[in-house]
C-alpha positions as CSV (number, residue, x, y, z in Angstrom):
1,X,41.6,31.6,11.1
2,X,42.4,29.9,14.8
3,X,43.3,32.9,15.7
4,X,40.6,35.4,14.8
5,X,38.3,32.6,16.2
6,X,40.0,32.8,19.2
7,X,40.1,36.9,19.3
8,X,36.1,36.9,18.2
9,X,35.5,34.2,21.0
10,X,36.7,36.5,24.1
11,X,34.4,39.1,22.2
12,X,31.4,37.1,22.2
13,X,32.2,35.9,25.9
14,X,32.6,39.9,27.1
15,X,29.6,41.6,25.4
16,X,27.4,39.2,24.2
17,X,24.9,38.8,27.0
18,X,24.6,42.4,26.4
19,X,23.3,41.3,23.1
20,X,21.3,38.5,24.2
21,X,18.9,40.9,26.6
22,X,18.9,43.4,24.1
23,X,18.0,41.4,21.1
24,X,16.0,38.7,22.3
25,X,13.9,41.5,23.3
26,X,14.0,43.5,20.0
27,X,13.2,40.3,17.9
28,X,10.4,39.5,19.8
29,X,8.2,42.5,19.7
30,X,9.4,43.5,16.1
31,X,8.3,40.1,14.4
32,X,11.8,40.2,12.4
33,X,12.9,36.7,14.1
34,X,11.3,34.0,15.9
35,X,12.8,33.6,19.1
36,X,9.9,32.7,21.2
37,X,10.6,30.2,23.8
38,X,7.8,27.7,22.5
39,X,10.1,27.2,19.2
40,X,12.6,26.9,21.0
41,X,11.9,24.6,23.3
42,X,10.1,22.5,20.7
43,X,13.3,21.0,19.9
44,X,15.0,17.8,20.9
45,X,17.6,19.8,23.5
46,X,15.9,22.2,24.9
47,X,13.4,19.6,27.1
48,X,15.8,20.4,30.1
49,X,14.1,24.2,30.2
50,X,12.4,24.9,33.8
51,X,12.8,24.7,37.5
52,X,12.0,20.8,38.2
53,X,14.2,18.1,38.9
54,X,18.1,18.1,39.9
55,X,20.8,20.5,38.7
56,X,23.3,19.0,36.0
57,X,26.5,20.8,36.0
58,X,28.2,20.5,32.9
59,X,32.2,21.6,31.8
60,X,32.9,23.9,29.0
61,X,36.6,24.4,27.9
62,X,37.7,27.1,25.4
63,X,41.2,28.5,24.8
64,X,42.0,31.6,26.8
65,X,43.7,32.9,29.8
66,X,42.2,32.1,33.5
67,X,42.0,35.9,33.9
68,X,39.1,35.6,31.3
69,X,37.6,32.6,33.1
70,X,35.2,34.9,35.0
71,X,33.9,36.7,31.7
72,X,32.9,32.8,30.4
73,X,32.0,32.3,33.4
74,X,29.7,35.2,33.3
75,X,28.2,33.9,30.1
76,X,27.7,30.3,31.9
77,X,25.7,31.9,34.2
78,X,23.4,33.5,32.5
79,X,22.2,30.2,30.7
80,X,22.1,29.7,33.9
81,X,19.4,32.0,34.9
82,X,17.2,30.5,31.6
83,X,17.6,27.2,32.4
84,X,18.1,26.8,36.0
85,X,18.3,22.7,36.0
86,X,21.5,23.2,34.0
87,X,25.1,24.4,35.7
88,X,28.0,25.5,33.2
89,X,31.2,25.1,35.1
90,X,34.4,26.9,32.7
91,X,37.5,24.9,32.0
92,X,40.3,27.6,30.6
93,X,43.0,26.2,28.7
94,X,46.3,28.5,27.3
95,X,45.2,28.3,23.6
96,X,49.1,26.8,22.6
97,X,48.1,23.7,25.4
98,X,44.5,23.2,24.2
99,X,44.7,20.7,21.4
100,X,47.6,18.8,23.6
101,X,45.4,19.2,27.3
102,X,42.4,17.9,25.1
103,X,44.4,14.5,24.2
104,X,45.6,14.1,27.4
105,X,42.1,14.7,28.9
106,X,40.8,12.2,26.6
107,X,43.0,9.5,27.3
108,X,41.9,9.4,31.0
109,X,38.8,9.7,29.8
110,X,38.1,13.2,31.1
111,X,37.2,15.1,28.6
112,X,34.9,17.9,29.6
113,X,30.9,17.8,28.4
114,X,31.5,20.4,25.8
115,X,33.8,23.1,24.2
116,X,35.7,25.0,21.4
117,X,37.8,23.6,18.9
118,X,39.7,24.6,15.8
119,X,38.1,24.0,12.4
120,X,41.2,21.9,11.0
121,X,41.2,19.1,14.7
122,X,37.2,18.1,14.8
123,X,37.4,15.5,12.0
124,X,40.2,14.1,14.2
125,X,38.4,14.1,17.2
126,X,35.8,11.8,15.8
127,X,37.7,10.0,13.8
128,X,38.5,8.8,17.4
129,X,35.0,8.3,18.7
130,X,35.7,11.7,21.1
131,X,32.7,13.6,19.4
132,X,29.5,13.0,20.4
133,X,26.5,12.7,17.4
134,X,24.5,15.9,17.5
135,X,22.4,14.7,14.7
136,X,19.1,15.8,17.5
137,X,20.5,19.1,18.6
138,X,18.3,20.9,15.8
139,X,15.3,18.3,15.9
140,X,12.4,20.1,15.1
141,X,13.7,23.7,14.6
142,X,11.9,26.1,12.1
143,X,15.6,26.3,10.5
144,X,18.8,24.2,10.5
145,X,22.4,25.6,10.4
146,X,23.6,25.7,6.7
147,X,25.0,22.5,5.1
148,X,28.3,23.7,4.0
149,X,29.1,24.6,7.9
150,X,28.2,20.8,9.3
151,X,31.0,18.6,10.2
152,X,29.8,15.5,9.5
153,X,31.6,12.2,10.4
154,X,30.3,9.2,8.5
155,X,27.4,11.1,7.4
156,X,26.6,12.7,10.5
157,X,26.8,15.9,12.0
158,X,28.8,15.8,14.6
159,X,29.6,19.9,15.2
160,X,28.5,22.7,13.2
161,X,29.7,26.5,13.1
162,X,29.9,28.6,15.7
163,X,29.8,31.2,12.7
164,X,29.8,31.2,8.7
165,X,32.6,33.0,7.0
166,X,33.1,32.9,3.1
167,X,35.4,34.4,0.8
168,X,34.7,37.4,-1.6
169,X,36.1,39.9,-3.9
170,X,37.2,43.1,-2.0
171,X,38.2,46.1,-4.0
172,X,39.0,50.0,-4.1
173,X,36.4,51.7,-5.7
174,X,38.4,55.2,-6.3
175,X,41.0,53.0,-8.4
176,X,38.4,51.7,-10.5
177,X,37.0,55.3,-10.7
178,X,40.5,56.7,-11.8
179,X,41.0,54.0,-14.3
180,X,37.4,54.3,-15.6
181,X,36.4,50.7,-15.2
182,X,33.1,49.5,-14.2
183,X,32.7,47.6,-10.7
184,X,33.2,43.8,-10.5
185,X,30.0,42.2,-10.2
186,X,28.3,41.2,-7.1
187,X,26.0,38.7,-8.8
188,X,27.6,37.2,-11.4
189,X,31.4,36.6,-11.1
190,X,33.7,37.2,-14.4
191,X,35.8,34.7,-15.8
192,X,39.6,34.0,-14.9
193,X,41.0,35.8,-18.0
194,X,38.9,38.6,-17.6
195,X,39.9,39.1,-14.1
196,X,43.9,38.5,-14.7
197,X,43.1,41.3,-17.9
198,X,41.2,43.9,-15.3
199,X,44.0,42.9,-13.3
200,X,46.8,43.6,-15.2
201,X,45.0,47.1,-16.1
202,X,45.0,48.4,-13.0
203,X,48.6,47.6,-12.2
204,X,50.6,50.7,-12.6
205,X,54.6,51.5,-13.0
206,X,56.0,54.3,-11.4
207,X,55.4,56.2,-14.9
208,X,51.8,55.4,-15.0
209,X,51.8,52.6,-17.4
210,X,50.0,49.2,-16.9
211,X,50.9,46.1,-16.9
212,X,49.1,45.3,-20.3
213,X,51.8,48.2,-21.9
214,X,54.6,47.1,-24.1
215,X,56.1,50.3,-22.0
216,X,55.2,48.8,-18.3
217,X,58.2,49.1,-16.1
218,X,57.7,45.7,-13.9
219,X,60.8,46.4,-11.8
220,X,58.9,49.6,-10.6
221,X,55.1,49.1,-9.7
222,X,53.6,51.1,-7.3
223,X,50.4,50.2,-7.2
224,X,49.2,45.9,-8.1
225,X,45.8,45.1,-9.3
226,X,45.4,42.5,-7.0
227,X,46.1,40.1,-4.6
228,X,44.7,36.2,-4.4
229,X,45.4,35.5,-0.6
230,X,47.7,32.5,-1.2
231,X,47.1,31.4,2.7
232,X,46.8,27.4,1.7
233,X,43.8,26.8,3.0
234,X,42.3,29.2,0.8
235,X,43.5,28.0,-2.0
236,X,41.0,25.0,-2.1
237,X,38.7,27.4,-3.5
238,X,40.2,27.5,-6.9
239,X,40.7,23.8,-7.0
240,X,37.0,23.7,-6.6
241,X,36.4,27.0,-9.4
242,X,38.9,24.8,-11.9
243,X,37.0,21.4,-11.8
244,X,39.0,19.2,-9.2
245,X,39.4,18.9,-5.7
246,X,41.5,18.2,-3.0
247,X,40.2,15.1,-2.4
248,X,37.3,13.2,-3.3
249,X,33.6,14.4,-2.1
250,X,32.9,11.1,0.0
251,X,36.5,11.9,1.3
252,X,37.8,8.4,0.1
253,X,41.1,9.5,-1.9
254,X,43.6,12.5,-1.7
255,X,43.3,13.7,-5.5
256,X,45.4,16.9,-5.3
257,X,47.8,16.0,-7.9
258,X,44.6,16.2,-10.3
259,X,45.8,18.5,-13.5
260,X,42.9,20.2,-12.7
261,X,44.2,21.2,-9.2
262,X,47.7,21.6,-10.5
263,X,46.6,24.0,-12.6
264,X,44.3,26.0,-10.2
265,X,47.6,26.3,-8.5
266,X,49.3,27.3,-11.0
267,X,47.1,30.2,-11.8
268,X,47.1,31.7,-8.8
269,X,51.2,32.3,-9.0
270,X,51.7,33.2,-12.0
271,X,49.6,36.0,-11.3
272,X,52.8,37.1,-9.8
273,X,55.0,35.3,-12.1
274,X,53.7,35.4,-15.1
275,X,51.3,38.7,-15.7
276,X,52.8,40.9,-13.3
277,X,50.0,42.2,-11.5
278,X,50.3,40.8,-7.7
279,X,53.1,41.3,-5.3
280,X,55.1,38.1,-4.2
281,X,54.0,36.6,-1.0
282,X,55.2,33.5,0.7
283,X,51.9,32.6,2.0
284,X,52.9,32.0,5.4
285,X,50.9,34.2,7.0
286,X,46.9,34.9,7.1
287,X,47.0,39.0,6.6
288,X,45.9,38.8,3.1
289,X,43.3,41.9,3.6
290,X,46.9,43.9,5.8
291,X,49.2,43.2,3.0
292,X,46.2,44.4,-0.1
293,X,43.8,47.1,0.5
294,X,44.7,48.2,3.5
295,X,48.2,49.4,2.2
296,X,46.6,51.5,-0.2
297,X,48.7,49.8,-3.5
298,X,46.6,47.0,-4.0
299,X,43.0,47.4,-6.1
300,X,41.2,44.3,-5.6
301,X,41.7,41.1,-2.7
302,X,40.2,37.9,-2.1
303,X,39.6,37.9,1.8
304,X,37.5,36.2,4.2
305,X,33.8,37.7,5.7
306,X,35.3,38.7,8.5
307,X,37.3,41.5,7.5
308,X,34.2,43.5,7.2
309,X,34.5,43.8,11.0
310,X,38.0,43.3,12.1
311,X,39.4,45.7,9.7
312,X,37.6,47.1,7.0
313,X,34.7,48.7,8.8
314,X,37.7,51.2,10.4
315,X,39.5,51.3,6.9
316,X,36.6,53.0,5.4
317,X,36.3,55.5,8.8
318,X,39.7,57.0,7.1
319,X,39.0,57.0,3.9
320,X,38.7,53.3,2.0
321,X,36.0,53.7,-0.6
322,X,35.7,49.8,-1.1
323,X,33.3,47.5,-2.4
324,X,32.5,43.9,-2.7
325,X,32.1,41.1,-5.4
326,X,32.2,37.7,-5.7
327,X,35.7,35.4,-6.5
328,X,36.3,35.3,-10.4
329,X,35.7,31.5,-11.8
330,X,37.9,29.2,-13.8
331,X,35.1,27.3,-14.5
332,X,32.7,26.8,-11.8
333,X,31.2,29.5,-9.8
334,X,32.0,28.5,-5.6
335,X,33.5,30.2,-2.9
336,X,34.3,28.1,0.3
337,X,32.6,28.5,4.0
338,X,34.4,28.1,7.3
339,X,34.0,29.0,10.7
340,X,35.1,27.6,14.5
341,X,33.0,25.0,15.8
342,X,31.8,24.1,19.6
343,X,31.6,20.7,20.3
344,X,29.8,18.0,22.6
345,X,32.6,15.5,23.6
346,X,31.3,11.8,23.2
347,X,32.8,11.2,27.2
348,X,29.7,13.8,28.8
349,X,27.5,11.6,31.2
350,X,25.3,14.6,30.2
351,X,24.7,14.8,26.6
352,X,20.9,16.7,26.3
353,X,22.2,19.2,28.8
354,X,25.8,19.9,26.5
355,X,23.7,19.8,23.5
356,X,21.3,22.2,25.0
357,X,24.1,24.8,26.1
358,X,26.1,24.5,22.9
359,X,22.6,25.3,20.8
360,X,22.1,28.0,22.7
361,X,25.5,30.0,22.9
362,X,25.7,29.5,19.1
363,X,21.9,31.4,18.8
364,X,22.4,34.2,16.6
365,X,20.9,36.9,19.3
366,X,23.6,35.7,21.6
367,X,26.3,37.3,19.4
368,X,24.6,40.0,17.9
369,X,25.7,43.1,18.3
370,X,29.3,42.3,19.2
371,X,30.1,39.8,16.0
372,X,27.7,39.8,13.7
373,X,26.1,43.0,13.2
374,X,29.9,44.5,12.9
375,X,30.8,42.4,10.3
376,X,32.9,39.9,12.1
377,X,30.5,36.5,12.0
378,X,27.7,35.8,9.8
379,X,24.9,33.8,11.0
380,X,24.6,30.0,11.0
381,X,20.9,29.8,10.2
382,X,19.6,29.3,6.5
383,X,16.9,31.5,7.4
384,X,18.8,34.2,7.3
385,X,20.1,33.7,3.9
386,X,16.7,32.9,2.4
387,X,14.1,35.4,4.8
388,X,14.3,38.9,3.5
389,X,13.4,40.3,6.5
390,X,15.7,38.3,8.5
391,X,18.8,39.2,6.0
392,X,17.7,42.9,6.3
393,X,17.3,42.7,9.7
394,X,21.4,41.8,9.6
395,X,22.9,43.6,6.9
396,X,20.8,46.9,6.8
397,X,23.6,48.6,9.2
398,X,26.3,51.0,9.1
399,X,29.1,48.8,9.5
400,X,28.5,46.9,6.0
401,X,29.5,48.3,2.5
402,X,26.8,48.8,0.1
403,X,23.2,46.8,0.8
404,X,22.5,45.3,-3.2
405,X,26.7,44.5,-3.0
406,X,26.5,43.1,-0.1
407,X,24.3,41.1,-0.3
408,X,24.8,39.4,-4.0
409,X,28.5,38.9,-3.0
410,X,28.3,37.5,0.3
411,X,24.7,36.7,1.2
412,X,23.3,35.0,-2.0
413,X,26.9,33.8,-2.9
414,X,27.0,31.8,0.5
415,X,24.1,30.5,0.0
416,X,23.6,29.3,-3.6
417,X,27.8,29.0,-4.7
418,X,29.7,27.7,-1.0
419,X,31.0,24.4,-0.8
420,X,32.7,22.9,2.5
421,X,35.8,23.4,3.3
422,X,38.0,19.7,3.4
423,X,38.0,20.0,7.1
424,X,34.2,19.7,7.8
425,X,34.9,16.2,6.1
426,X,37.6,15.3,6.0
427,X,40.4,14.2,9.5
428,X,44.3,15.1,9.5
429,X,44.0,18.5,7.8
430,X,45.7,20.2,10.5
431,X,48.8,18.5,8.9
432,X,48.1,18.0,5.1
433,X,48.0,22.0,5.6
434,X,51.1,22.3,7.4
435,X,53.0,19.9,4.7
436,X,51.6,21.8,2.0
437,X,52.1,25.1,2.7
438,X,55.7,24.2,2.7
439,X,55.5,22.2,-0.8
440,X,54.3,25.3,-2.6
441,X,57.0,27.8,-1.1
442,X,59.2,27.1,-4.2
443,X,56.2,27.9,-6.5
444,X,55.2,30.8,-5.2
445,X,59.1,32.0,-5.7
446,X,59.4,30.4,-9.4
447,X,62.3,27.8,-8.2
448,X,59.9,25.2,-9.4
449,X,55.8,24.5,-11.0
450,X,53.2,23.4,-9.5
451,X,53.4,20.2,-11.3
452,X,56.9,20.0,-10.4
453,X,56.4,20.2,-6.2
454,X,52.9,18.5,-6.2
455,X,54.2,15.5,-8.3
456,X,57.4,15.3,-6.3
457,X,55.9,15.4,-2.7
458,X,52.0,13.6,-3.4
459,X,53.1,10.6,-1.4
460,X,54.1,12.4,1.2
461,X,50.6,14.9,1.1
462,X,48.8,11.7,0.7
463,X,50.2,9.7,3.8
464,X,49.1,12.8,5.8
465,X,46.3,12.6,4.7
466,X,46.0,8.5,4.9
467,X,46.8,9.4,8.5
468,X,50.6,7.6,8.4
């Protein structure tokens, strides 16, 4: 996920003050979003607007190249230009240095006034007292970013989203046509066994049998019936779908060697294992949607929102006739939320002016046409999951699969079924991550259960995540 975070970043850095002009205008003459400068300068952050007083120059880092350092810096300047008492000055830092640079910064206390950061390193960060609390940034607004996307430290928020990503249920709609199966739902998921069952259907041996055929040749599939992205952090979800959790919700105790969890885990490889209807993976790398639909073997994937944009939109240009649903459920109906965060360090001498900046380069308009109309982000506002006109207004496009699909799968879903991910509360996930996508390697393979490597390596996961 860093890394399409950092790829959709330079994105919204190059184009979108094209979209800013463009649909700051648009929103205000067509009534479809209220944008005009008296909301939002009714909040808290925003009382810096105007042309009295000193300039404030404020530092931004991100992660990126110097040779980009003028495209931010393009950006900068144009908040500029709408709120001339403020001064963006961009700090670039090579994306493998940033966490490191950020540590070293902070130790000399020199952090800059604001920035990017990974999902998995904010809880760290103010775990350490290096986050400022943003708890004012949306005083007074007509509409607050969505829970499930607020880091929240002690109770309060101390970053929120650049963007809202969820997972789904992708799948090939001419498969399901050939086998003569309806379309998963996109409003009401189907249970586990009936999912591992349509599964299991629409695997296929090289003789056309599937995988629910006392004939079914397993040693020769050529086309699965799925793929469950086992990328670890994705796999909180069916912790969460089965009853348990990773850790408790007021993020007191690791509880990942719950039976319940276990299970979950469990589940999702012998999908493989078991009933024969997923291809192995090791899970080490996140290119779920490259390694299911797009091969053209694979009927149905769980991915994240963002494929819509980065790779499905140009899928269905040649040919992909794929449709959307929500995750099946073990028991409990959830998909998880994520998305990169920007950040107001607690070492800014200018805090209002940060907060002011950050608010606005996370403004929907800013990124409009670039990220979220393609597919790529989904907005950060719960007015645009709950205004018709405003959810229209972003999914009624070319670039999205079906409206009513669409919309039940990802839209409602996000709004009425998504839980946090553990790293909006919860420090040291960079790590817990790490370690445990190295305990489940033997699973995936069969070498051992999930019992077996959770048991066997929980003091380990949980002095990670004790921070030892």
């Amino acid at each position: 996920m860093k890394k399409i975070i950092a790829l959709l970043l330079c994105l919204l850095m190059i184009v979108g003050m094209v979209a800013c002009a463009t649909d700051t205008n648009n929103d205000q003459t067509d009534g479809s979003q209220d944008t005009t400068p008296a909301t939002e300068n009714s909040d808290s952050s925003d009382d810096t607007n105007g042309n009295d007083g000193d300039v404030v120059t404020i530092t931004y880092s991100y992660w990126g190249t110097p040779d980009e350092a003028a495209s931010v810096q393009a950006v900068a300047d144009k908040f500029h230009e709408e709120y001339p008492n403020i001064k963006v000055e961009v700090m670039a830092i090579p994306n493998e240095e940033y966490v490191t640079k950020l540590n070293t910064m902070a130790t000399a206390n020199e952090l800059p006034d604001c920035g990017i950061m990974n999902e998995s390193g904010v809880l760290d960060f103010a775990s350490d007292g290096l986050l400022y609390d943003i708890s004012a940034m949306y005083e007074g607004a007509d509409s607050m970013p969505l829970d499930a996307i607020t880091f929240k430290s002690e109770g309060k928020p101390v970053a929120y989203s650049a963007a809202n990503e969820v997972l789904s249920l992708y799948y090939n709609k001419d498969m399901f046509d050939a086998a003569g199966l309806d379309y998963p739902s996109a409003t009401e998921a189907m249970t586990w066994d009936e999912f591992v069952t349509l599964a299991k259907t629409l695997t296929l041996d090289a003789n056309g049998n599937n995988a629910l055929s006392p004939d079914f040749d397993k040693e020769n599939i050529k086309q699965y019936g799925c793929v469950v992205d086992n990328w670890t952090w994705q796999l909180e979800v069916w912790a969460l779908s089965n009853g348990g959790r990773w850790f408790t919700e007021d993020g007191s105790a690791c509880t990942i060697n719950d039976p319940k969890v276990i299970e979950s885990i469990q589940k999702v490889a012998d999908l493989t294992l078991v009933e024969n209807c997923m291809p192995y993976n090791a899970g080490l790398e996140d290119n779920g949607m490259q390694r299911s639909l797009l091969t053209g073997t694979v009927a149905m994937a769980t991915a994240g929102a963002w494929n819509v944009g980065t790779c499905l939109a140009t899928a269905r240009d040649e040919g992909l006739n794929y449709g959307v649903a929500r995750l099946p459920k073990m028991v409990n109906e959830v998909t998880i939320c994520t998305g990169g965060p920007q950040v107001v360090f607690s070492q800014t001498k200018h805090p209002e002016e940060a907060m002011t900046f950050i608010k606005w380069y996370m403004k929907e308009e800013n990124s409009w046409d670039s990220l979220i109309a393609t597919g790529i982000w989904m907005p950060i506002l719960e007015e645009y999951y709950t205004d018709e006109t405003l959810t229209n207004k972003w999914i009624d496009n070319p670039n999205f699969p079906d409206h009513d699909e669409y919309k039940g799968a990802v839209v409602d879903y996000a709004r009425d079924c998504a839980e946090s991910t553990c790293w909006y509360y919860i420090p040291h996930t960079t790590e817990f991550i790490e370690l445990l996508r190295t305990v489940l390697g033997p699973v995936w393979t069969g070498e051992q259960t999930a019992e077996q490597a959770i048991t066997e390596n929980y003091d380990a996961l949980n002095a990670v995540f004790m921070g030892e």
